[in-house]
C-alpha positions as CSV (number, residue, x, y, z in Angstrom):
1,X,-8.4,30.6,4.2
2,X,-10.1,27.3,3.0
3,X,-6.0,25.7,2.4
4,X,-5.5,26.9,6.1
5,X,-8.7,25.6,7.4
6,X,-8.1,21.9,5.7
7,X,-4.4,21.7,7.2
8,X,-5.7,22.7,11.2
9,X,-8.2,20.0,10.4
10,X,-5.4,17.4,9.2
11,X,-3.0,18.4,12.2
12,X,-6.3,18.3,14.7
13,X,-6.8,14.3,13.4
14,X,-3.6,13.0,13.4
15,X,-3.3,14.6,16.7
16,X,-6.5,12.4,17.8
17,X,-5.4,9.8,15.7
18,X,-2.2,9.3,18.1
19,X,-3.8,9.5,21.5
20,X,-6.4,6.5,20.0
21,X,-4.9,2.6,19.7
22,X,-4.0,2.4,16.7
23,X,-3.6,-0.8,14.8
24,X,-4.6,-3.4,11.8
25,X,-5.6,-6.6,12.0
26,X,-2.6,-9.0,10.0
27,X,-3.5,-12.9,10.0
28,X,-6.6,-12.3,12.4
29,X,-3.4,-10.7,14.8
30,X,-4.0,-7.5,16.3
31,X,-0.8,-5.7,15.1
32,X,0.0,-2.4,17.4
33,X,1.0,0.9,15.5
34,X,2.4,3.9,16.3
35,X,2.0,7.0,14.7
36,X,5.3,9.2,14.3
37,X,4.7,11.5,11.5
38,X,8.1,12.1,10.4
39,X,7.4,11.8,6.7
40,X,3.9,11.3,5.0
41,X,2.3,9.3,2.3
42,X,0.4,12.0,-0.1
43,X,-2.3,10.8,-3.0
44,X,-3.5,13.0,-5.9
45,X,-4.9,12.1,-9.4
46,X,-2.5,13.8,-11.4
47,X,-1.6,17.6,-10.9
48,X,1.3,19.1,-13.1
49,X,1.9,22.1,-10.4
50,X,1.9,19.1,-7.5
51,X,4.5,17.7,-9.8
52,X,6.4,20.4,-11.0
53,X,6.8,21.7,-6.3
54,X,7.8,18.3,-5.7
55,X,10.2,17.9,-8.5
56,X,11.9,21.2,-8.0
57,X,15.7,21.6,-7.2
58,X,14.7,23.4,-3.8
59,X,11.9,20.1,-2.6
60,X,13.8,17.0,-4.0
61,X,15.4,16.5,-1.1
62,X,11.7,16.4,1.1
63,X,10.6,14.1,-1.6
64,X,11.8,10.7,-0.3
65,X,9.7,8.6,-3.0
66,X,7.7,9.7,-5.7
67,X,5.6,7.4,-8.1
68,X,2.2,6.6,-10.2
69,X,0.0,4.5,-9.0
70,X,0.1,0.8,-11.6
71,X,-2.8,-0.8,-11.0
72,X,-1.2,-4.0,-12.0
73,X,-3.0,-7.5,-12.1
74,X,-6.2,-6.0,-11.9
75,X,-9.4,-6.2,-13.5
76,X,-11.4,-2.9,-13.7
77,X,-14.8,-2.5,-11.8
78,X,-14.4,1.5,-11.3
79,X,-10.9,2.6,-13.3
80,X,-9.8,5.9,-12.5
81,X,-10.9,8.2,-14.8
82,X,-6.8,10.1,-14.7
83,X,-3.5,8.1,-13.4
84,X,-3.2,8.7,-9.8
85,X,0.2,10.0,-8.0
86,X,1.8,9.3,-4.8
87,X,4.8,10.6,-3.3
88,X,6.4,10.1,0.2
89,X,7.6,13.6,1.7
90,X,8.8,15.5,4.9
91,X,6.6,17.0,7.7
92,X,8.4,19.9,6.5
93,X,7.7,19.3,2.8
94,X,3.7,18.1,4.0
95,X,3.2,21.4,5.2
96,X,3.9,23.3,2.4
97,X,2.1,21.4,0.5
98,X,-1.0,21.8,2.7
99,X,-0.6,25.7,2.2
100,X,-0.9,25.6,-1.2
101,X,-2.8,22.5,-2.6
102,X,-5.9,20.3,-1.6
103,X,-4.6,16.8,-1.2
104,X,-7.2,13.9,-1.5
105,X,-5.6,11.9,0.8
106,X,-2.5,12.4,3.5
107,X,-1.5,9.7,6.2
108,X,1.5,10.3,8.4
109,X,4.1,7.0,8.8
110,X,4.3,4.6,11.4
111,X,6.0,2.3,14.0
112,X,5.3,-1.3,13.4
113,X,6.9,-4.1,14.5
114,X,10.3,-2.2,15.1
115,X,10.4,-0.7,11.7
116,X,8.9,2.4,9.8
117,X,6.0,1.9,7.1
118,X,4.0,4.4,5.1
119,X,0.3,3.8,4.9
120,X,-1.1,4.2,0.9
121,X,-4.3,5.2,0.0
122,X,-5.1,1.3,-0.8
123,X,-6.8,-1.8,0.8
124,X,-7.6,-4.9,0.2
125,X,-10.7,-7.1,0.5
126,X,-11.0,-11.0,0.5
127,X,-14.7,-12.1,-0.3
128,X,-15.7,-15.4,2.1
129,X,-17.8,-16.2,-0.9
130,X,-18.3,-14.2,-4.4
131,X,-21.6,-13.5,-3.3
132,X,-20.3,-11.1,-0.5
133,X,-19.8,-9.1,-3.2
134,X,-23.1,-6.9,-2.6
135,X,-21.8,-6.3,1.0
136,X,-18.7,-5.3,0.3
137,X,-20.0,-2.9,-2.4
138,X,-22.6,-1.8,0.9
139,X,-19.5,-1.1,3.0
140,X,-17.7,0.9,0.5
141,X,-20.5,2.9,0.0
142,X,-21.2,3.5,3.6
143,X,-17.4,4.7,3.6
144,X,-16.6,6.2,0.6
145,X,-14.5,4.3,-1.1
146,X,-13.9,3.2,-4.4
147,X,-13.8,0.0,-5.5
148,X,-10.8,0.0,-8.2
149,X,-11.2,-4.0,-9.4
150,X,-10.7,-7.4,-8.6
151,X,-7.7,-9.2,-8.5
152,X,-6.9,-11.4,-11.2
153,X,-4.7,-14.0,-10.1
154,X,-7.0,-14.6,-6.7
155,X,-10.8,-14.7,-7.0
156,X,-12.8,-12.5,-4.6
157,X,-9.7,-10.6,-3.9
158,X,-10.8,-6.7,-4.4
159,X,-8.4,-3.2,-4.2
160,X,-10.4,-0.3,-3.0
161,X,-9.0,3.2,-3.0
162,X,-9.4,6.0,-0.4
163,X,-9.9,9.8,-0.5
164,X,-10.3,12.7,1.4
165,X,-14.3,11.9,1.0
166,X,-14.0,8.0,2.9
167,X,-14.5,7.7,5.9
168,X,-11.3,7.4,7.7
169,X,-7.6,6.1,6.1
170,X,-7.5,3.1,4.5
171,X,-6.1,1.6,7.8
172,X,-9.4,2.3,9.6
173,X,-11.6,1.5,6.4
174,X,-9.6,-2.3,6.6
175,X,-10.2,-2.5,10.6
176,X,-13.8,-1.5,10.2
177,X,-14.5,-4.3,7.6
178,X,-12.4,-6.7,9.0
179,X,-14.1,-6.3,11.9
180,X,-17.9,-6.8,10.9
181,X,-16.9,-10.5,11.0
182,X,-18.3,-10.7,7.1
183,X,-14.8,-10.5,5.4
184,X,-12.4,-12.8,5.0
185,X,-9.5,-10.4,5.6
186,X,-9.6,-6.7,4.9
187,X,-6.2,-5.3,5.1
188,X,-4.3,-1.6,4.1
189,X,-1.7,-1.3,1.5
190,X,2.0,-1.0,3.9
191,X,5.3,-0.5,2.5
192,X,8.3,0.5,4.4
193,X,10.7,-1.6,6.8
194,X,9.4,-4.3,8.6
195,X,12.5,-5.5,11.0
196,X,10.4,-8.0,13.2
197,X,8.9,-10.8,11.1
198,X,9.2,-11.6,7.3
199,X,6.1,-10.8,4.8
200,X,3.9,-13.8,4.7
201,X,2.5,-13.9,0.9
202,X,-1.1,-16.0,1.6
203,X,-1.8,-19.4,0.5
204,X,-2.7,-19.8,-2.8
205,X,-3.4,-23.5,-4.2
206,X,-1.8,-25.1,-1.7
207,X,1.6,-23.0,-1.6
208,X,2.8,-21.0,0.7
209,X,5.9,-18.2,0.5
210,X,7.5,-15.9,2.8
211,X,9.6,-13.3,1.6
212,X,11.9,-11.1,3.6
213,X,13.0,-8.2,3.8
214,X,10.2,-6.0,1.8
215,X,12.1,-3.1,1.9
216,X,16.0,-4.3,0.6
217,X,19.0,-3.1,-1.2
218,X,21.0,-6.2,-2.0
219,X,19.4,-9.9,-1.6
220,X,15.3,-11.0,-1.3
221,X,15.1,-14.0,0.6
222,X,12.7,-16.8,-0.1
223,X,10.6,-20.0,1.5
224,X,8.7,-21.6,-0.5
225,X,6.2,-24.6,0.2
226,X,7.0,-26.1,-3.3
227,X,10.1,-27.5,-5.2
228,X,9.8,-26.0,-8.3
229,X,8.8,-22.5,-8.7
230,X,8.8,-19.6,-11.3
231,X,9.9,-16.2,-10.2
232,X,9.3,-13.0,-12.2
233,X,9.8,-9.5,-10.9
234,X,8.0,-6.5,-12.6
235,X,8.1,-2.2,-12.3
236,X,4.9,-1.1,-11.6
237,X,4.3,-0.3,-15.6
238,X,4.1,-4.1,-15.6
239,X,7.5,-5.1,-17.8
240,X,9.1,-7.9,-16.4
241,X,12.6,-7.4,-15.2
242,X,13.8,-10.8,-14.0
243,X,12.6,-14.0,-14.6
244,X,14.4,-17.4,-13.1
245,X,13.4,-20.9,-11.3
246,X,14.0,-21.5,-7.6
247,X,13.5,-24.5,-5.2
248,X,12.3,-24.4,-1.7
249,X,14.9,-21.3,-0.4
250,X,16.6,-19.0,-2.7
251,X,18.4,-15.7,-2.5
252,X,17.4,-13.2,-5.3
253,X,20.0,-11.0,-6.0
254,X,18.1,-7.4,-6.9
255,X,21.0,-5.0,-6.1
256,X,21.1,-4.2,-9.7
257,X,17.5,-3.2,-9.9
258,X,17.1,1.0,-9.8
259,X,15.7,2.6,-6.7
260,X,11.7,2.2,-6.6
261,X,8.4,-0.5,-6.0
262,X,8.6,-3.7,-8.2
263,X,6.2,-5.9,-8.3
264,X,7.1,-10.6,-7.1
265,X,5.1,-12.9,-8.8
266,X,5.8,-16.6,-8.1
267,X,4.3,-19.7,-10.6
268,X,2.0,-16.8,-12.0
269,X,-0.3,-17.1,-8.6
270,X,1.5,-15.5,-5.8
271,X,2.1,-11.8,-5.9
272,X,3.5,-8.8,-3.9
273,X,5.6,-5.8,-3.9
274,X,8.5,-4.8,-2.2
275,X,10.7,-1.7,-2.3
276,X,14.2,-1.9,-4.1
277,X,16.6,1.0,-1.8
């Protein structure tokens, strides 16, 4: 009865959740999103029987991505006391799912820009100043939310994680902030196909890169503000894969990289993930 009770809940909100405007705020833009709910984004600390359903022979095709969260780059504040799991699966898949386990956190994918992203159970913070730190650690109380640890290539940069406790996804947790006006940028963790614009990676000492597609199969392309530049490419258990120099535009060949996230770091500063199809 409880199982039943959670999953007329979830359908009840993402059915509010699509007759609201939905959005998050990208380079102080406004960027529109639309919810479709053709495959969801599902987060659990790890759970052999969640594993073992999604794994078996009769699921794996529901199961379009499955993984463990790395938190990669990151210095601890509040580690998570067991790895957590996230997997991206049907509506079909979600609701079997919903009938037989409690899921901490559940988001449905999205329109954006003319593509399709997933929504994680992630966000990230930019401090104005590191003394903001007390506020943000106000917010997250306010909302439930965990904060994992700060970046460690870019100061005052923080990860906060969502669960079925915080108030709202970790799309309406990033609005929220952003929008007190006391955060530099507060924005949720996206992955999926972008088709309209490239992924701008933020200034960082003076350099700027844009990287597109972040969903690819054959070729990353890059821009970079600076002539010489150190690329590496790591999974997310943090062993580097590739390593070479490029100038001011480059194409990265990754076709022989396996299905999965990886993790772009450029002159050890910059860094983001995109998805290898």
């Amino acid at each position: 009865m409880k199982k039943l009770l959670v999953s007329l809940l979830f359908l009840a909100s993402v059915s509010l959740l699509s007759a609201q405007e939905t959005y998050y705020w990208y380079e102080n833009t406004k960027e529109p999103m639309k919810v479709l709910g053709e495959t969801y984004y599902i987060g659990y600390e790890e759970n052999t029987d969640i594993d073992n359903f999604l794994s078996s022979e009769s699921n794996k095709d529901k199961v379009l991505t499955s993984e463990v969260i790395k938190f990669w780059g990151i210095n601890y504040i509040n580690e998570p006391s067991k790895p957590i799991h996230w997997a991206v699966v049907t509506q079909e898949l979600k609701d079997e799912i919903l009938e037989s386990f409690e899921i901490p956190y559940i988001t449905p994918d999205y329109e954006l820009n003319g593509g399709v992203v997933n929504v994680s159970s992630l966000l990230y913070v930019k401090l104005k100043q590191e003394a903001d730190y007390t506020l943000l650690e106000q917010y997250a109380a306010v909302h439930n939310t965990t904060i994992v640890g700060e970046d460690d290539s870019m100061k005052n940069l923080y990860v906060l994680l969502c669960r079925d406790i915080s108030e709202g996804s970790s799309v309406e947790v990033a609005n929220y902030l952003y929008e007190t006006g006391l955060f530099e940028y507060a924005e949720p963790d996206l992955f999926g196909e972008l088709k309209k614009d490239p992924v701008l990676i933020r200034e960082c000492s003076n350099q700027q890169i844009l990287l597109s597609p972040n969903s690819v199969k054959d070729y990353l392309t890059l821009t970079v503000s600076t002539a010489n530049n150190e690329l590496k490419i790591f999974d997310l258990q943090g062993k580097k894969i590739m390593q070479q120099n490029v100038g001011f535009s480059a194409e990265v060949n990754v076709s022989m990289l396996p299905k999965g996230t990886y993790v772009l770091v450029m002159n050890n500063l910059e860094k983001m993930t995109f998805i290898k199809h």
